[in-house]
Backbone as JSON, one array per atom type, in Angstrom:
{
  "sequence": "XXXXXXXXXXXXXXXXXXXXXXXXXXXXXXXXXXXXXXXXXXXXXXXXXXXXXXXXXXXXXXXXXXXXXXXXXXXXXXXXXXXX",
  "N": [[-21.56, -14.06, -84.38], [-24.47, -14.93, -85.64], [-27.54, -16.7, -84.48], [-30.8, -17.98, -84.5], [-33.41, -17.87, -82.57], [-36.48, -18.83, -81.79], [-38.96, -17.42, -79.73], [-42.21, -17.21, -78.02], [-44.2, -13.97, -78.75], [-45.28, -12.35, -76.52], [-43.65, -13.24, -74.62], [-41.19, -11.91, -75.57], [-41.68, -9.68, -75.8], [-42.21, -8.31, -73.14], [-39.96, -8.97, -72.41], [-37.91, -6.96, -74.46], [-39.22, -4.79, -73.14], [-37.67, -5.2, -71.03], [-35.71, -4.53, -71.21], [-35.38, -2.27, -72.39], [-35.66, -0.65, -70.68], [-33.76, -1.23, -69.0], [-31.78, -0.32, -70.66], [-30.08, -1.74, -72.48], [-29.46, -4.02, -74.98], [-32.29, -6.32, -76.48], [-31.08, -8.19, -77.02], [-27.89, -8.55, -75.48], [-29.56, -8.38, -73.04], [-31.23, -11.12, -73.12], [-28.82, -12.75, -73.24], [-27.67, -12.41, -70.6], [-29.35, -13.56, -68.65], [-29.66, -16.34, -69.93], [-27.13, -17.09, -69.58], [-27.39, -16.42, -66.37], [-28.86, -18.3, -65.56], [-27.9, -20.68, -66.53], [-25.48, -20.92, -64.88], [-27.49, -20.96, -61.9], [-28.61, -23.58, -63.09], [-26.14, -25.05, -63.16], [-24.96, -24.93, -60.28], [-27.01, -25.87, -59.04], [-27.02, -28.81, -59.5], [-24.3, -29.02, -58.63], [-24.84, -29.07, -56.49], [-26.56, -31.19, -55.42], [-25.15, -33.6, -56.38], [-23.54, -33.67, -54.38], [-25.32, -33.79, -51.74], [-26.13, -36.46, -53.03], [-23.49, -37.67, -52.51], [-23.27, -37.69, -49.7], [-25.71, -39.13, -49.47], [-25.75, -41.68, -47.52], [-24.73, -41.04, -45.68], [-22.49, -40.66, -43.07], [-19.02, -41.53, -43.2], [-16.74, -43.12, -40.67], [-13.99, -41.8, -40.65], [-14.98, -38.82, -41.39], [-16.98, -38.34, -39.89], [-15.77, -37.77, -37.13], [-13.92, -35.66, -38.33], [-15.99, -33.73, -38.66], [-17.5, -33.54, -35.73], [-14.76, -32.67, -34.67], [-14.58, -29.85, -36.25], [-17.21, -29.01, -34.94], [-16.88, -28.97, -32.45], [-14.61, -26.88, -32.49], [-15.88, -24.29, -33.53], [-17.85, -24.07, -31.5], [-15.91, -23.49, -29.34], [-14.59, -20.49, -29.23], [-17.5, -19.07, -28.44], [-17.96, -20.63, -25.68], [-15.39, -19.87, -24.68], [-16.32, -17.2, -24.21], [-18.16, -16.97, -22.7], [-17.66, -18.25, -20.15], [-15.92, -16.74, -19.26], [-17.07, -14.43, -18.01]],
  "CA": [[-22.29, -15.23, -84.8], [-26.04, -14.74, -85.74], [-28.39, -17.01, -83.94], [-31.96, -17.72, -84.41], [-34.26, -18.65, -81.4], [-38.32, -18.56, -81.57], [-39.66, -17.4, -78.46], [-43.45, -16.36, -77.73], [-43.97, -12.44, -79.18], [-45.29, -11.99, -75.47], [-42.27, -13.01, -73.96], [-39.81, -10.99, -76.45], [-42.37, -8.02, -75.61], [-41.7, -8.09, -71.7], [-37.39, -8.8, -72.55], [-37.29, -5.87, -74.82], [-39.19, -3.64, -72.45], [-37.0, -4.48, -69.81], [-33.98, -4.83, -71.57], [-34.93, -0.91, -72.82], [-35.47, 0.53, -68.77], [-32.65, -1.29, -68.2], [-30.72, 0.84, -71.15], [-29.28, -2.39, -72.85], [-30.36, -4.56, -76.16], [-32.64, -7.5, -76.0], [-29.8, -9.74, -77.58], [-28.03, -8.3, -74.49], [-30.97, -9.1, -71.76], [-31.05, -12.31, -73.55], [-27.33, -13.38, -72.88], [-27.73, -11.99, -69.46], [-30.57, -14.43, -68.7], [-29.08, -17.76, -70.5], [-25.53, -17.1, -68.34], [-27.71, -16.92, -65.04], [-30.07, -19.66, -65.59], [-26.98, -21.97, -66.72], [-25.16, -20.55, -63.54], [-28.0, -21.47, -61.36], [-28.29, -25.16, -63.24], [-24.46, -26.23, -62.19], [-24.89, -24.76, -58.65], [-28.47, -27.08, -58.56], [-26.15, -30.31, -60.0], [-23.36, -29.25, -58.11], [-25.24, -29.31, -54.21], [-27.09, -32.44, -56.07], [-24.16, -34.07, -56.31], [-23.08, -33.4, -52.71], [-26.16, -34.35, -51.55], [-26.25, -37.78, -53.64], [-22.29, -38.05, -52.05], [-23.66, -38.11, -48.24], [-26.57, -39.91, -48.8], [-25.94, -42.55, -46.72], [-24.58, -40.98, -43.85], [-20.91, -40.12, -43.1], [-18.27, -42.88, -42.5], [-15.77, -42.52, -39.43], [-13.31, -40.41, -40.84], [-15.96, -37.71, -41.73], [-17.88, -38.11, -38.95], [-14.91, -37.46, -36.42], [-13.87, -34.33, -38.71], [-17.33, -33.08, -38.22], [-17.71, -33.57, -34.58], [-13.88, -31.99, -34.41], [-15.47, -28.84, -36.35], [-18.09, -28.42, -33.89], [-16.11, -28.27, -31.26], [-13.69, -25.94, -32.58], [-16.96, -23.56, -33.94], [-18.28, -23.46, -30.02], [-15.2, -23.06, -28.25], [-14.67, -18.95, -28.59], [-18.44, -18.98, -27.78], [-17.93, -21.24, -24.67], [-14.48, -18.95, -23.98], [-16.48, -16.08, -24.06], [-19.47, -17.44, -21.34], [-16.61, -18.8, -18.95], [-15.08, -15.45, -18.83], [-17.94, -13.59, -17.45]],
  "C": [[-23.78, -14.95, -84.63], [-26.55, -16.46, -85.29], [-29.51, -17.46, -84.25], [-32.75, -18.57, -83.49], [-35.67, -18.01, -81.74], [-38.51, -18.61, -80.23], [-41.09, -17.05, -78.71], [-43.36, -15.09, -77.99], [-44.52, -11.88, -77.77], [-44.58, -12.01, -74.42], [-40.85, -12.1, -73.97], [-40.27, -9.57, -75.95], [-41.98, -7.31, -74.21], [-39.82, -8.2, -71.49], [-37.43, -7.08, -73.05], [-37.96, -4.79, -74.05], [-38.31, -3.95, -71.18], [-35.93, -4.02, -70.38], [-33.98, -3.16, -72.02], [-35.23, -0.02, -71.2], [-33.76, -0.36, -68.28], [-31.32, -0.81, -69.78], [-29.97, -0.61, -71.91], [-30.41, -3.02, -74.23], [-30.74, -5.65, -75.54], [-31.51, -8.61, -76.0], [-28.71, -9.65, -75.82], [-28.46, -9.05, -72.49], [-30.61, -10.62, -72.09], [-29.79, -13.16, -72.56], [-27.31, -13.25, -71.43], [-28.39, -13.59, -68.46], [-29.93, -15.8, -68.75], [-27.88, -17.93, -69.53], [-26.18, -17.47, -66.72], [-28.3, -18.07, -65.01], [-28.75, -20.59, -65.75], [-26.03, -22.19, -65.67], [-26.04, -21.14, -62.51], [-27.82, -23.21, -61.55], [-27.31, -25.34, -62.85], [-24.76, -26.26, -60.96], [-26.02, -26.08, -58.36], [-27.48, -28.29, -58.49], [-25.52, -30.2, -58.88], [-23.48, -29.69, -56.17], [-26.24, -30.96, -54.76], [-26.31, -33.84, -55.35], [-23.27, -34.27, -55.05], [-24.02, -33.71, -51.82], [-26.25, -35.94, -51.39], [-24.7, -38.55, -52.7], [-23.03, -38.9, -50.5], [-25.05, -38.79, -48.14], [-26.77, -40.79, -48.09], [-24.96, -42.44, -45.53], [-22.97, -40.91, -44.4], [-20.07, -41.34, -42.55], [-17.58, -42.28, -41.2], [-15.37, -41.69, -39.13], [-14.15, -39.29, -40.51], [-16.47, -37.1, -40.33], [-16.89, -37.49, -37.44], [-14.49, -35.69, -37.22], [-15.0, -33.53, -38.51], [-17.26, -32.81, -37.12], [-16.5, -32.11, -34.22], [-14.18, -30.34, -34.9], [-16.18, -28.17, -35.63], [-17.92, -27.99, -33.06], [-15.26, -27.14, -31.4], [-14.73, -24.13, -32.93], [-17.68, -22.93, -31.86], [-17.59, -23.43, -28.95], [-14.84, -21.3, -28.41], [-16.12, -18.56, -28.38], [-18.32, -19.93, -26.07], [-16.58, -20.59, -23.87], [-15.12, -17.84, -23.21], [-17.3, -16.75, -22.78], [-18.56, -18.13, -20.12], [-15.9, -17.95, -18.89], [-16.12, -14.36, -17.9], [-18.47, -14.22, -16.32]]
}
């Protein structure tokens, strides 16, 4: 499927020299590029979104699973310092 995107001829100039040290075509580089950047955007949304969840603090439940976490995280550190 052919394409056509207008970029800046100073932007295309710095793709196709990398895209030729890095041994591949711009079209290539390009696709490379568009995949990470759209990769990055979800991950942004997706901690967003997890963010926007706990904004107002953790109810009971949560907050008891948390706590229970913590404790379970600094008991083979607190094994180890009560063995010595």
């Amino acid at each position: 499927m052919i394409q056509e995107i207008v970029i800046p001829d100073s932007l295309y100039e710095q793709a196709s020299n990398l895209a030729q040290e890095m041994q591949i075509s711009p079209s290539d580089l390009f696709s490379i590029a568009i995949q990470d950047y759209l990769h990055r955007h979800h991950s942004q949304k997706l901690v967003q979104s997890i963010n926007d969840a706990y904004a107002d603090g953790l109810d009971e439940n949560e907050q008891a699973t948390l706590e229970g976490m913590r404790r379970h995280q600094r008991q083979p550190v607190e094994d180890t310092y009560s063995k010595n």
